[in-house]
N, C-alpha and C positions, 0 to 999 in steps of 0.2 A: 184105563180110559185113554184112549188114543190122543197123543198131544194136538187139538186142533192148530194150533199157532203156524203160521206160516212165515217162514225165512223171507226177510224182507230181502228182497233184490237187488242188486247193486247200480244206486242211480249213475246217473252221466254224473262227470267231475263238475262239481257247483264254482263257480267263480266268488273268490269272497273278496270284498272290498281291501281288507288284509295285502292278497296274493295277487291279485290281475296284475298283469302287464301296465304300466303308467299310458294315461293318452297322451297322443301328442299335443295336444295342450298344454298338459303339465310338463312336458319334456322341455317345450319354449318357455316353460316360464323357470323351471328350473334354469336353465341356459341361461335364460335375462339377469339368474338371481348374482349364477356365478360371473356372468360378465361386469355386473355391477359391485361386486365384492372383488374381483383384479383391479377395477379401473380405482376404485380407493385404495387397495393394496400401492399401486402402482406412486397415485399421487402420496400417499404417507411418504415411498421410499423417492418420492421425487423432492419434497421439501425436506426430509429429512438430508438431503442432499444439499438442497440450494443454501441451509445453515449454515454446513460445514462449507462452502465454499464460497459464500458470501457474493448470495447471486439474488437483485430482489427483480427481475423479469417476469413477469406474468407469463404464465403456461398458456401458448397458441393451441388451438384446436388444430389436431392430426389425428392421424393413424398411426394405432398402434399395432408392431406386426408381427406372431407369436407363431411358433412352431410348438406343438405337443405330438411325442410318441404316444402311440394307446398300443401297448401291448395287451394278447389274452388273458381275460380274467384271471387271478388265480394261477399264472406264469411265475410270478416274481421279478418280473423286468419291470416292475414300472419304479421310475425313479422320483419320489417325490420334492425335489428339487430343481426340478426342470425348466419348468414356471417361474418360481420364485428367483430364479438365478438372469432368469429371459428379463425378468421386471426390472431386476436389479440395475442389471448391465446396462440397459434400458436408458433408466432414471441417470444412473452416471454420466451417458452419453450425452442426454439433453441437457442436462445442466452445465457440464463442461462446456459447450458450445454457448450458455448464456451469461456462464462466468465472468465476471470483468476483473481485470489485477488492483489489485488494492494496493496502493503506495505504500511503499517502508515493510512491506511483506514479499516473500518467494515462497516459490507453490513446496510442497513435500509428497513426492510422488508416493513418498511410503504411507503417509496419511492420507493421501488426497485429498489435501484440506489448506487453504491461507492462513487459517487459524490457528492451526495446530502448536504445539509445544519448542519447533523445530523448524517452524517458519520466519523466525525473529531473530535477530543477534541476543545473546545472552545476556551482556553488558556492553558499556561505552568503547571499549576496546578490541571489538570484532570486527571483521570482516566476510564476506560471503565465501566461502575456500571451494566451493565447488560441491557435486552430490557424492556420495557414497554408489558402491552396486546397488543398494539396492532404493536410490531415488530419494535418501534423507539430504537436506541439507547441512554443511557443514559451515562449523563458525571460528575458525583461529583466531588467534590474537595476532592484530598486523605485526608485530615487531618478529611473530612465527612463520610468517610468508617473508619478513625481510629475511630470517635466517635460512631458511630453504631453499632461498632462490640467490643466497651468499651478495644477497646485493652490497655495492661497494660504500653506501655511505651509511650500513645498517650500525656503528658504531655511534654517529652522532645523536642517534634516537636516542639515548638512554643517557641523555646530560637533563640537567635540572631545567633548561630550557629547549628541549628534545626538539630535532631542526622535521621539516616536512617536506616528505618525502612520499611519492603519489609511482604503483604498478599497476602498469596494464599487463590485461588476462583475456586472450581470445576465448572466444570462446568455447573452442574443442578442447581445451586445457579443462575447462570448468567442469565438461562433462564425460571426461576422458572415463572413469572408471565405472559411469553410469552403466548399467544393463540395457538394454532396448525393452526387456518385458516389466521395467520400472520407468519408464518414460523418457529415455532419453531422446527420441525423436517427437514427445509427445506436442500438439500442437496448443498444449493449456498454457505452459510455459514452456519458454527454451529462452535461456540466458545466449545471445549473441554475444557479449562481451562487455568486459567491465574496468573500470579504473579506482583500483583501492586504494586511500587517500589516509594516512597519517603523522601526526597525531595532531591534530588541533587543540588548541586549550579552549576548554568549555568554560563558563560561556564569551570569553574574551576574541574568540578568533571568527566568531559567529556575527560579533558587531551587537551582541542582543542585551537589551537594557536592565540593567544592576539597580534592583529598587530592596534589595537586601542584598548584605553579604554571603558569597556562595562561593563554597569550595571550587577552586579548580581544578578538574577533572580532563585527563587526556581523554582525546575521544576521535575514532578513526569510524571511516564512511567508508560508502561503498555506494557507483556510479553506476549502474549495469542499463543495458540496453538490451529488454527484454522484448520476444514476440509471445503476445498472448492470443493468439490467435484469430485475433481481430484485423483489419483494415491498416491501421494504421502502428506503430513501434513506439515501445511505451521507453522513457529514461525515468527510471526507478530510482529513486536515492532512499537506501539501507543503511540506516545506523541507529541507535538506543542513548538516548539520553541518560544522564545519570538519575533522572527522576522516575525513569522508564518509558518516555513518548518517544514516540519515532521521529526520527531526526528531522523527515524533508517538514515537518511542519516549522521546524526554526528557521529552516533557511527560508518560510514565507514568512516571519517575523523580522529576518534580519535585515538592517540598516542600511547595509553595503551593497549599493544598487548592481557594483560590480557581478557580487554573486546570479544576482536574479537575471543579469545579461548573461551572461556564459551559461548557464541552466536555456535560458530562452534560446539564445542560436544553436546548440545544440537540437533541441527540441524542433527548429523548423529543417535542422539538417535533417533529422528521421523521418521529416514529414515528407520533404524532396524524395530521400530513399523509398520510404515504403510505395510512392508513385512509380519507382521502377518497375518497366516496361520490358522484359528481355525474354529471353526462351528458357524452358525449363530447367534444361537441362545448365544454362551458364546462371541462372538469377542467384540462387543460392550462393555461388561462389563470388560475383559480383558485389551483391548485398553485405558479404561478410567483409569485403573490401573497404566498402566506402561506410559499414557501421565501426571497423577498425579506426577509419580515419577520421572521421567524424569524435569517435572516442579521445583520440589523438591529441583535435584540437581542445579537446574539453579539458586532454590533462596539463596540458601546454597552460589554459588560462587558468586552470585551478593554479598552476604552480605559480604563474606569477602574482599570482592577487596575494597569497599565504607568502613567498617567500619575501615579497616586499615589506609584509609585515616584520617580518624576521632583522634584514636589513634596519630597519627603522630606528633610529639613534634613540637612544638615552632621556637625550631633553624632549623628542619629540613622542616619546612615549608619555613622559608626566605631565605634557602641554597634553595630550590626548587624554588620559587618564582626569585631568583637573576639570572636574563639571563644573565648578563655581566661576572658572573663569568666562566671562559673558561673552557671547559670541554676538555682533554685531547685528546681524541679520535676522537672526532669533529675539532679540528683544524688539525689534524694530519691527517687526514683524508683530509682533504679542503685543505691542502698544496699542497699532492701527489696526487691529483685531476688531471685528465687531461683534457682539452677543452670539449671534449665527456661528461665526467659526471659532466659539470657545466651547472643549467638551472636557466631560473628565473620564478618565481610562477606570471605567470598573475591577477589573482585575490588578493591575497596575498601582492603583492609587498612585495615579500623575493628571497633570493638566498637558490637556493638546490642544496647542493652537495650529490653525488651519491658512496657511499664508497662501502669498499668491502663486501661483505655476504649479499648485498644489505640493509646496513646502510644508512639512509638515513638524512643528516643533513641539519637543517633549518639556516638561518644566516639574518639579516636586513640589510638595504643600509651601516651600518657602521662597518659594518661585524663583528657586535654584535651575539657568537650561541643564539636560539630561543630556540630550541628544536631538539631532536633526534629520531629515531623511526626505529623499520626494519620494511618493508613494505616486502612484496610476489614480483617475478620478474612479477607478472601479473598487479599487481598494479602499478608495475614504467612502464613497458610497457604501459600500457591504459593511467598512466599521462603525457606521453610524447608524445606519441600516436595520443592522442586527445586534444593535446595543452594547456592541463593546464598550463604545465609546456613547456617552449620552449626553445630557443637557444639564448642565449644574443646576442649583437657583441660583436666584438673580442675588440673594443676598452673600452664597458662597462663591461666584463670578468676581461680583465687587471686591469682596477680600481679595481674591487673589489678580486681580486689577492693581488694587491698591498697593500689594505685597512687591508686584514689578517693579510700578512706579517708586519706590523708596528705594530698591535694588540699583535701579539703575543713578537715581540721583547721592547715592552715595552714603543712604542713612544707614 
């Protein structure tokens, strides 16, 4: 029997949902998908950025603007790195530009981070030594910058009352062995120049108030006048407490109005500088001049405030030292006090009375004076403000009302 069956014929090629070519429909939506998965890529590696360098700027709406190779399919050229390296570099740039310097920190080109391990003096007896090639921070112990640099009075540092002694450091010294492909011209930071200050006795040379007994610990600073890229020239003060807080917060603690004057005229000489007006090619050099000299006089007044200390007799160290002895102005002052300008120091545990010309005296539970100090009306505003300093009762007021009044009548 003859196979009837007949060979089916070969249809045209069927298009199957599977295999068709995508529409352009789906082309743009794909596209939209992946544009919106860079733009989160993007911002992840953009905060993950502003962490590490302690940047809290809200991200401006821009343009972002990305080059990709497309090599042919199935070539082996495509590099899938391309992208993610465009983003990276990206997100560093922007945030470098919103960066602000953080006091008592320098940047670590090798980290690129304020925060890093390598951005802080180790202990109280550091100073800033300049960067490595390759952008780390370094930290010697000052008496290792007096020996290096054979200074003539580096002998006296190492008596039981170690004398102070303050070097200035342009600042192409600082950055001398830096590479250019670790930042040494980079515009996040660049150390202008600095004046390395030691040893101070902590906390006695700071002026800062004894409400327990505490070791005395030498403790050496570091002055630097830093461009962070911004408008205006930052004066950074670097050093580590022995508790481990960075040092410029002490000197906004400390009593010795002295200090906070030669911190402050310095401050408006950077502000005069950074208004310099010149041509490009001389501003740099110029700048480096007058922030040398500006440094100059910062070291000038540091040395006389510290070595006057130094000078200071015998008797007039134990008359300084003797808090029990009543200081005139301070009682008289804490007598004619009213409710209003009596607080007690939360942290401290001391009473502050609030005198006139904004005098400010310290006094203990036994309404023994501490110490005395004029503070700015912005300062007693902010510590009372923000509860440093707060409002006793009225019945723990009166005690220590009372506690004066016997003090001074001789009970």
């Amino acid at each position: 029997m003859e196979n009837s069956a007949h060979a089916v014929p070969p249809q045209p090629h069927e298009t199957s949902p599977f295999n068709r070519p995508p529409s352009t429909r789906e082309l743009k939506d794909r596209v939209h998908q992946v544009q919106r998965e860079l733009e989160s890529i993007f911002h992840s590696l953009l905060e993950s950025r502003r962490r590490a360098q302690g940047v809290h700027a809200k991200l401006k709406t821009g343009n972002l603007k990305l080059s990709l190779e497309l090599p042919q399919p199935g070539s082996g050229g495509h590099s899938s790195d391309q992208l993610y390296v465009q983003l990276q570099n990206t997100a560093e740039r922007y945030a470098n530009r919103l960066a602000s310097m953080p006091l008592g920190q320098i940047y670590c080109h090798w980290c690129r981070s304020f925060y890093c391990e390598h951005a802080s003096p180790p202990e109280p007896r550091s100073v800033f030594g300049g960067y490595t090639p390759t952008g780390q921070p370094t930290w010697p112990e000052f008496v290792s910058v007096l020996l290096e640099r054979r200074h003539p009075r580096v002998d006296s540092i190492f008596g039981s009352a170690p004398s102070f002694i303050t070097v200035l450091h342009p600042g192409h010294e600082l950055s001398r062995k830096q590479l250019p492909i670790y930042g040494k011209s980079s515009p996040i930071c660049r150390v202008l120049g600095q004046v390395s200050v030691g040893y101070l006795i902590f906390p006695d040379s700071l002026s800062l108030p004894r409400t327990s007994p505490a070791q005395r610990t030498p403790l050496a600073l570091t002055f630097q006048v830093v461009d962070a890229g911004g408008s205006s020239l930052i004066l950074n003060v670097v050093g580590k407490l022995p508790d481990g807080t960075p040092a410029f917060q002490a000197f906004e603690e400390s009593w010795d109005t002295r200090l906070a004057d030669a911190l402050h005229s310095t401050r408006r000489s950077l502000e005069e500088i950074s208004l310099l007006k010149t041509s490009r090619k001389s501003r740099a050099r110029e700048r480096s001049r007058l922030v040398m000299g500006a440094l100059h006089n910062l070291e000038k007044n540091l040395d006389r405030i510290f070595r006057q200390r130094e000078r200071r007799t015998q008797h007039s160290q134990e008359r300084h030292a003797n808090r029990k002895r009543p200081t005139s102005t301070a009682f008289r002052d804490a007598l004619e006090a009213s409710a209003e300008a009596i607080f007690r120091d939360v942290e401290e545990q001391t009473w502050v009375v609030i005198g006139p010309k904004n005098r400010v005296h310290v006094f203990n539970d036994q309404a023994r004076h501490v110490t005395s100090i004029v503070y700015s009306g912005e300062t007693v505003r902010a510590r009372t403000t923000r509860g440093k300093w707060h409002k006793p009762r009225a019945e723990e007021r009166t005690a220590f009302q009372q506690a004066l009044e016997r003090l001074t009548q001789g009970e």
